[in-house]
C-alpha positions as CSV (number, residue, x, y, z in Angstrom):
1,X,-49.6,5.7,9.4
2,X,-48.0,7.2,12.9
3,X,-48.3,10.8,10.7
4,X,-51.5,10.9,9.3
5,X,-52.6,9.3,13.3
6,X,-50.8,13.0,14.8
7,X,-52.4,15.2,12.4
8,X,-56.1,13.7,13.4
9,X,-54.8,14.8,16.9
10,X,-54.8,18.1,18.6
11,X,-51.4,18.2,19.2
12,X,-49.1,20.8,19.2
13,X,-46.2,20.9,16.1
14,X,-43.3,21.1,18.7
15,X,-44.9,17.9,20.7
16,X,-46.4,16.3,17.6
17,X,-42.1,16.6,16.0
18,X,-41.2,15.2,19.4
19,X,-43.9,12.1,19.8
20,X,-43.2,11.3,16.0
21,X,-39.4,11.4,16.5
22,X,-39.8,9.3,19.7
23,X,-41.6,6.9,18.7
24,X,-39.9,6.1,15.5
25,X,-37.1,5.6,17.6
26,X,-38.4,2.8,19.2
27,X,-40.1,1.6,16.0
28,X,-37.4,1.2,13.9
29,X,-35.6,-0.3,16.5
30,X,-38.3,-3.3,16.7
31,X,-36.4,-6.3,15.2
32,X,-39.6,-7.3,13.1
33,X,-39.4,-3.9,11.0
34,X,-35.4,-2.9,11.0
35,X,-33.3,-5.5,12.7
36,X,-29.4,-5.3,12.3
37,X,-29.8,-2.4,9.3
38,X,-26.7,-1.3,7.6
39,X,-26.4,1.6,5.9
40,X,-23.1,2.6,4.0
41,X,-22.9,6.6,2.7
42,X,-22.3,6.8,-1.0
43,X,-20.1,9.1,-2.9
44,X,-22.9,11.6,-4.1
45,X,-23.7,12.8,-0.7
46,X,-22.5,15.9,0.6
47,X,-20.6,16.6,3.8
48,X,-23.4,18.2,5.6
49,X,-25.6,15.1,3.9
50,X,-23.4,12.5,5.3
51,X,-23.4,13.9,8.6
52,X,-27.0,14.1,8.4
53,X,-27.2,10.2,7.4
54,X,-25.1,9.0,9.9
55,X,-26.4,10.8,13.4
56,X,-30.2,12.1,12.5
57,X,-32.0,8.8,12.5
58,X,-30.7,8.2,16.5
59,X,-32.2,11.4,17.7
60,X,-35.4,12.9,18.2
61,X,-33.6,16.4,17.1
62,X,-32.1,17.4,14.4
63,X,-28.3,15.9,15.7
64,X,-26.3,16.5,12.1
65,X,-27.2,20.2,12.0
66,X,-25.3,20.3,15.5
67,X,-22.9,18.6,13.9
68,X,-22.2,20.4,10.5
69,X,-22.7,23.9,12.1
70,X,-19.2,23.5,14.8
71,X,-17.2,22.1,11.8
72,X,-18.2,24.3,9.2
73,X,-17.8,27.6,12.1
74,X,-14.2,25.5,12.9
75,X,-13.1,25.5,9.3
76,X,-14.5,29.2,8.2
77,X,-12.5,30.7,11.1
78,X,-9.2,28.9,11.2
79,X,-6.2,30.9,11.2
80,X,-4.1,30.7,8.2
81,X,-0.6,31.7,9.5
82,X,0.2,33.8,5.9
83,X,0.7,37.1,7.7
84,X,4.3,37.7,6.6
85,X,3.9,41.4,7.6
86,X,7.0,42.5,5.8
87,X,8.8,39.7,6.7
88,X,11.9,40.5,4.2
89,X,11.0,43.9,3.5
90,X,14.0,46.5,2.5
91,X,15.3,49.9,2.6
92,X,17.2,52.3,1.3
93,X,20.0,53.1,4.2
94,X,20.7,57.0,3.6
95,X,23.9,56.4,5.9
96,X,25.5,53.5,3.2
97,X,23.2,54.1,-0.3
98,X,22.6,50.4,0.3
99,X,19.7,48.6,0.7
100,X,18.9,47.6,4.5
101,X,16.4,45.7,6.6
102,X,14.4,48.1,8.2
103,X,13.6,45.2,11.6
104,X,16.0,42.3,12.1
105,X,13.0,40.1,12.8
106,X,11.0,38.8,10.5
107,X,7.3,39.4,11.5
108,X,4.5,37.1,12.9
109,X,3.1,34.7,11.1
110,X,-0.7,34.3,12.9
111,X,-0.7,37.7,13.8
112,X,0.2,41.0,12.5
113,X,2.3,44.3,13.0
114,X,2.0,47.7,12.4
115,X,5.2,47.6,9.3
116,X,3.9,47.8,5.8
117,X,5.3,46.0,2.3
118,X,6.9,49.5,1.2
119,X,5.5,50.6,-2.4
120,X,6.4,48.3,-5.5
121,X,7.5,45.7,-3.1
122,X,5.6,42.1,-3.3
123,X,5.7,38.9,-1.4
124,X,4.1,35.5,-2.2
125,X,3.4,33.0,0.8
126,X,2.4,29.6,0.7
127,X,1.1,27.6,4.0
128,X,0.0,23.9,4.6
129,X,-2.0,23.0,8.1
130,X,-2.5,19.5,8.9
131,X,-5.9,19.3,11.8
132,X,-7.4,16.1,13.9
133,X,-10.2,17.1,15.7
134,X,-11.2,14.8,18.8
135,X,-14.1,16.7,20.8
136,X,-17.5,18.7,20.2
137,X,-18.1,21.0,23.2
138,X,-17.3,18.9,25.6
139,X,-17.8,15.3,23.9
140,X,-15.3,13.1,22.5
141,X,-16.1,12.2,19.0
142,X,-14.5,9.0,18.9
143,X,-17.7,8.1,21.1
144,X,-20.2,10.6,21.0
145,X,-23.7,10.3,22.4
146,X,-26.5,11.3,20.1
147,X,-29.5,10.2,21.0
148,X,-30.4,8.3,24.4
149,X,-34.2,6.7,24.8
150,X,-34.6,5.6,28.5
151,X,-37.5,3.3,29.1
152,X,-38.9,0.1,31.5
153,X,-38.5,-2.4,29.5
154,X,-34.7,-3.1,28.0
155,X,-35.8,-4.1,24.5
156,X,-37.8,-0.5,24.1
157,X,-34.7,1.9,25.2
158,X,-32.1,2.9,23.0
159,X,-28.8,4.2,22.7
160,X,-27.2,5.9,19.8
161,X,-23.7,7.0,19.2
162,X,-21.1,7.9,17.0
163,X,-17.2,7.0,16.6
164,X,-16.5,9.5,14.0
165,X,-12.5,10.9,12.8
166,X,-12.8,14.0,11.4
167,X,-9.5,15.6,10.0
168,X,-8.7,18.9,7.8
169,X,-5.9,20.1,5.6
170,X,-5.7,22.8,3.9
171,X,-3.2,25.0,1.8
172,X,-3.7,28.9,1.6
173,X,-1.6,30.7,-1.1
174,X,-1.2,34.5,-0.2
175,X,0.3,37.4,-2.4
176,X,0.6,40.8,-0.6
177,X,1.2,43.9,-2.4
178,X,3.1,47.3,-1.2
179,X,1.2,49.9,-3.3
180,X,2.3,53.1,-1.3
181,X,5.2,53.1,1.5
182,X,2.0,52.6,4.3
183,X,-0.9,50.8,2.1
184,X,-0.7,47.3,1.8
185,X,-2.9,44.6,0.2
186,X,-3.3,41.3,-0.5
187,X,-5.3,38.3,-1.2
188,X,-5.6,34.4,0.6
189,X,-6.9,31.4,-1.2
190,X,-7.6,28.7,0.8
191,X,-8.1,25.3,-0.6
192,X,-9.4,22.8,1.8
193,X,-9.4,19.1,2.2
194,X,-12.0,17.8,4.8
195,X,-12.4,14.3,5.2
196,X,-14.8,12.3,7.3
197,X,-14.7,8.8,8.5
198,X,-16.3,6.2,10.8
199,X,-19.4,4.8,11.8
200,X,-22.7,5.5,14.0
201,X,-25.6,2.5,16.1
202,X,-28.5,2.4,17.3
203,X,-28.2,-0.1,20.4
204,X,-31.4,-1.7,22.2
205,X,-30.9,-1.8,26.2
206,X,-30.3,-5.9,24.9
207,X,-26.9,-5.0,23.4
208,X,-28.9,-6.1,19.8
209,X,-27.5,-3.7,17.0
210,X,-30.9,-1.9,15.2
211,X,-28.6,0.3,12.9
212,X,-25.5,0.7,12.0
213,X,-24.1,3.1,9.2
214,X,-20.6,3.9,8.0
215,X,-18.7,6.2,5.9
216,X,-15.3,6.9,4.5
217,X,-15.1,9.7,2.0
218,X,-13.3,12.9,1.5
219,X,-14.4,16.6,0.1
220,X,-12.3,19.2,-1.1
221,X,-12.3,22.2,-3.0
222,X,-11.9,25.8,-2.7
223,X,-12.8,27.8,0.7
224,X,-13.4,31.2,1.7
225,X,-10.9,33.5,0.0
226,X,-9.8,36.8,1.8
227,X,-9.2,40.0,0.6
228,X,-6.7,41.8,2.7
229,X,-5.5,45.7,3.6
230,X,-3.7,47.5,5.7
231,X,-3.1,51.1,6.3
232,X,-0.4,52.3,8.4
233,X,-1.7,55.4,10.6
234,X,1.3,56.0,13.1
235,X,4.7,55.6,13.1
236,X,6.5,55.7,16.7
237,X,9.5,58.2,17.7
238,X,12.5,57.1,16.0
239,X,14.4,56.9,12.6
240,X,13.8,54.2,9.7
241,X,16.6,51.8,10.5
242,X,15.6,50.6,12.8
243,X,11.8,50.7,12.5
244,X,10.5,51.8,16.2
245,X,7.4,50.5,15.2
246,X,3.7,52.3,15.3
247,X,-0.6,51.9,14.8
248,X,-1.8,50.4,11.5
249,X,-5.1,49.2,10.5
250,X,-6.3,46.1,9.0
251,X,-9.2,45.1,7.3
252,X,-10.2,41.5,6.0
253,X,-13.1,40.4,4.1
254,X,-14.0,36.7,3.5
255,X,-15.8,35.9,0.8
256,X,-18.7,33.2,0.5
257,X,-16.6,31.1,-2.0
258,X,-16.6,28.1,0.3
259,X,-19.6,25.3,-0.6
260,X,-21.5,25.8,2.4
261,X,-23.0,22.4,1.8
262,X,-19.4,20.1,2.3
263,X,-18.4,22.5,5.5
264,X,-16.1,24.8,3.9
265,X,-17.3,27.9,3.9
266,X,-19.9,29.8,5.9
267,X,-22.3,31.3,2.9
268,X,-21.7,34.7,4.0
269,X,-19.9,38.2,3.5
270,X,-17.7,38.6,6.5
271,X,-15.3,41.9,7.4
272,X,-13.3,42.1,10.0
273,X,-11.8,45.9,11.1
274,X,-8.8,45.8,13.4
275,X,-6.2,48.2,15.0
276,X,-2.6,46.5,15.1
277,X,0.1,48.1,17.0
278,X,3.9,46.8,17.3
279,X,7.1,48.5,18.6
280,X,10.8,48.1,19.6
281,X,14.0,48.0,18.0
282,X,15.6,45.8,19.9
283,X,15.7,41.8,19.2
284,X,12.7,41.5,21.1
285,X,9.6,43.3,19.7
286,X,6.0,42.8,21.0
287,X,3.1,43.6,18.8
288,X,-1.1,43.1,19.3
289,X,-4.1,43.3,17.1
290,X,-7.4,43.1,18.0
291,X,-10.5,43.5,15.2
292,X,-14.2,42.6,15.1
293,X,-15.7,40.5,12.4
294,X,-19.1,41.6,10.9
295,X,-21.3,39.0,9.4
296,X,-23.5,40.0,6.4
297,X,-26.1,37.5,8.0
298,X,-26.7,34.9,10.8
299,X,-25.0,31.3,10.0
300,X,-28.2,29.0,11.1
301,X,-29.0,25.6,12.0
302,X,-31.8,23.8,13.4
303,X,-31.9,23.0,17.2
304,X,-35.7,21.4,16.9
305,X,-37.7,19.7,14.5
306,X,-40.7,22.3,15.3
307,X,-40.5,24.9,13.0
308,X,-38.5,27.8,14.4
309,X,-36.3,26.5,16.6
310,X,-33.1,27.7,15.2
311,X,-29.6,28.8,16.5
312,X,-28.0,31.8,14.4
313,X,-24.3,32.6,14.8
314,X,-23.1,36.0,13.6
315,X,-20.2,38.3,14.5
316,X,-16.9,37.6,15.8
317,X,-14.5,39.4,17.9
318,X,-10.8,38.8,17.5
319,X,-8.1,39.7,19.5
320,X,-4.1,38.6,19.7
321,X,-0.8,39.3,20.9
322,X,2.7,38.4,20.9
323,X,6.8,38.7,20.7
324,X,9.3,38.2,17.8
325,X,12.3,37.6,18.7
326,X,15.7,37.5,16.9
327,X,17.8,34.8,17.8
328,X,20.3,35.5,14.7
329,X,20.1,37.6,12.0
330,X,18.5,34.8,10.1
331,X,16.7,33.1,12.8
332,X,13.4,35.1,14.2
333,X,11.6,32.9,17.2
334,X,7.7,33.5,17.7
335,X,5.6,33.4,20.6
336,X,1.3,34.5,19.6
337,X,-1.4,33.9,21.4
338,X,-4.2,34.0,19.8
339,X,-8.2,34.5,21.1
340,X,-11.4,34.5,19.2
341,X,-15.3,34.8,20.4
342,X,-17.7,33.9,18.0
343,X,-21.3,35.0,19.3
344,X,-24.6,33.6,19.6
345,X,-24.4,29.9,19.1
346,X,-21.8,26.8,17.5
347,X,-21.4,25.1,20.9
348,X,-23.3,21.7,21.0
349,X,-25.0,19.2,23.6
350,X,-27.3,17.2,25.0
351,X,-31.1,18.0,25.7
352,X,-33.3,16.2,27.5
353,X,-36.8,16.1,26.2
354,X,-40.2,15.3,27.8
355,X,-41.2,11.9,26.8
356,X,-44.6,11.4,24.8
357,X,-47.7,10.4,26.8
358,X,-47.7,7.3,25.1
359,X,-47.7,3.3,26.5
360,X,-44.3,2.5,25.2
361,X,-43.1,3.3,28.7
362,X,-40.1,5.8,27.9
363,X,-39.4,7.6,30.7
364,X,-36.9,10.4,29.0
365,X,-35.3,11.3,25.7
366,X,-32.2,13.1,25.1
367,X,-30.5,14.1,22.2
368,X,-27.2,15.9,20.1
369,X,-28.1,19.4,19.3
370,X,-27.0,23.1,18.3
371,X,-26.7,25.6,21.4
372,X,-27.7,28.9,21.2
373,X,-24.2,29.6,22.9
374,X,-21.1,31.4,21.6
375,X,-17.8,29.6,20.7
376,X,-14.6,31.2,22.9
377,X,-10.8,29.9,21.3
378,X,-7.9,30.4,22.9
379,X,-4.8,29.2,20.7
380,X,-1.1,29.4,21.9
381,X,1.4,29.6,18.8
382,X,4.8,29.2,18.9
383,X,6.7,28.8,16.0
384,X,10.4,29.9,13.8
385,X,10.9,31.8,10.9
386,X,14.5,31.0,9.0
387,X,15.7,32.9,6.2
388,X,17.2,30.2,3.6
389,X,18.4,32.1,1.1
390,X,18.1,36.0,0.2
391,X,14.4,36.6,0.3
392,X,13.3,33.0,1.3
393,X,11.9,32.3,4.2
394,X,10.8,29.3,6.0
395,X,7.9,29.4,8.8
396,X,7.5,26.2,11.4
397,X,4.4,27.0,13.7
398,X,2.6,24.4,15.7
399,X,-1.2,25.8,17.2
400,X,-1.8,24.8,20.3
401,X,-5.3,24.9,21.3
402,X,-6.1,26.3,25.0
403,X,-9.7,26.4,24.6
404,X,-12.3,26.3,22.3
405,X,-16.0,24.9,23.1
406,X,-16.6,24.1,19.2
407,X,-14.9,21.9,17.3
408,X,-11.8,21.3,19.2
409,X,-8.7,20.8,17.7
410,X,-5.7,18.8,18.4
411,X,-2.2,20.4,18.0
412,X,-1.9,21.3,14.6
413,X,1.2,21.8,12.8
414,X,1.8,24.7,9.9
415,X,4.8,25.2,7.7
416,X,4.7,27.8,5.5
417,X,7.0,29.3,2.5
418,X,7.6,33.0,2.2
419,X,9.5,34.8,-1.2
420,X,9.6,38.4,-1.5
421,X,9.5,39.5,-5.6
């Protein structure tokens, strides 16, 4: 009845979304047509469903799109910590006819350096990541405001909100191939384990409960798999043992192999182009990337319920930087830092909306949604790499996260397994 009323109405599609929205707010909050509902998410949703079920009925805009968009950008871009960069990479020593280390550290693990695999040479890495995320933008999750309907009267406002834990894990298993002394390549398959709990209410400004949904379910499966190279241009001044170091470049394409629609992958081509550089031969060696990533198309998500009112994310610009140092021959200690900008949109937050003309007496409306503002990370990554026994090698990295106006992240611990074949 309230739709077929706005289409006999001259009323524009953005206001006509907005006065529908609105006032079903305060309709389904009247205790004679939904008191105390429950709703309970079942196992056939999807992610991006669930989300949607939980958060869209206590806004007048499109909340869950906000929502889905930050942790699916969150997951698609997380760093997987399998660049072993040669970690246990050996050469022949023209001095002794033996077989040598060409570096006496053992290489990054979040970032990269400029040292290839050397031809014939392979090396199988396996990595597990444990994450807790607690804020969107600026919002705690564990009470996160979603819709707000302000009005005279107590029993016509509203206030909806979420208490949501959101945690990922996920393992990536990496194989990286020397197939000339400076051409490397490799792939990353990620498998990913997101799961979602907690609950979401619509309150009256009486403190009576008009809705209240919960869920508890987890989704996993394959993510984005990478394709990796890396070409070494340069090699600095200096003899093979020790390596002095030099200018390589990387290139890494993701491949849409994620389901877009339980968060974890982005749907898209992506290829990122990077220049790394790395030097020294003494026990402390510095090294730097930086790269841009090309999306084969906009990642999009409604902000409005008008038609048009999208956000689209594309591109992202990486950069890092940091030391290896050898505190024994079989202990290398790691200090990265790592920065990434991903442009156009991701971030999420309130909007305030103007209220319909209507008699209900709401005086504003605001609501959960998609920004049309880029997502800046800034991680700190320390970590230790232990060789256990001839080409084993044990990585311990914790992520640290500085910044980042998506999805943030708690500290999330990675320990990863390295054998070179």
């Amino acid at each position: 009845m309230l739709l077929s009323y706005l289409n006999r109405t001259r009323i524009s599609v953005g206001r006509r979304a907005l006065l529908a929205a609105g006032l079903t707010l305060v309709v389904a909050g009247t205790p004679s047509v939904a008191f105390a509902q429950k709703v309970t998410t079942v196992d056939e949703l999807t992610l991006k469903q669930t989300i949607t079920q939980l958060v869209d009925p206590l806004a007048v805009r499109p909340a869950g799109d906000a929502i889905a968009l930050a942790t699916a950008l969150e997951i698609g871009t997380q760093p997987f910590g399998t660049a072993s960069s040669g970690g246990l990479v050996f050469k022949l020593d023209p001095t002794t006819g033996l077989q040598a280390r060409p570096t006496t550290t053992f290489g990054p693990a979040f970032t990269d350096r400029a040292l290839t695999m050397g031809e014939g040479q392979v090396m199988v890495t396996g990595t597990f990541s444990s994450t807790t995320y607690d804020e969107l933008s600026d919002l705690a999750l564990d009470n996160l405001p979603v819709g707000l309907v302000t009005a005279g009267t107590a029993s016509v406002s509203r206030t909806g909100a979420a208490n949501l834990a959101l945690t990922s894990k996920t393992v990536a298993i990496a194989g990286t191939v020397g197939v000339t002394p400076n051409f490397d390549v490799g792939v990353i398959v990620p498998l990913i384990s997101i799961k979602l709990s907690g609950s979401s209410s619509l309150v009256d400004g009486v403190g009576t409960v008009v809705r209240l949904a919960e869920t508890n379910s987890i989704y996993s499966g394959l993510g984005d798999i990478a394709a990796l190279a890396k070409y070494r241009l340069l090699k600095f001044k200096g003899g093979d043992l020790p390596d002095p170091g030099g200018i390589a470049v990387i290139m890494n394409m993701r491949l849409p192999t994620g389901d877009t629609e339980n968060l974890r992958g982005l749907g898209i081509t992506r290829t990122l182009v990077g220049v790394v550089a790395s030097m020294g031969t003494g026990p402390i060696r510095p090294h730097g990337t930086i790269g841009f990533d090309y999306w084969s198309k906009s990642v999009n998500a409604m902000a409005g319920r008008a038609p048009g009112t999208s956000v689209s994310v594309r591109h992202q610009l990486q950069y890092a930087g940091g030391i290896e140092v050898e505190a024994t021959p079989k202990v290398t200690l790691l200090v990265d830092f790592l920065g990434q900008h991903i442009r156009d949109g991701g971030q999420a937050g309130l909007i305030e909306d103007t209220p319909p003309g209507t008699s209900s007496g709401i005086s504003s409306i605001q609501s959960l949604a998609a920004l049309s503002e880029g997502i800046r990370k800034a991680i700190l990554v320390p970590g230790v790499k232990v060789n256990l026994k001839g080409k084993l090698l044990l990585t311990l990295n914790a992520l640290m996260t500085l910044k980042n106006n998506g999805l943030h992240p708690t500290v999330t611990p990675v320990v990863g397994m390295s054998l070179g074949l």
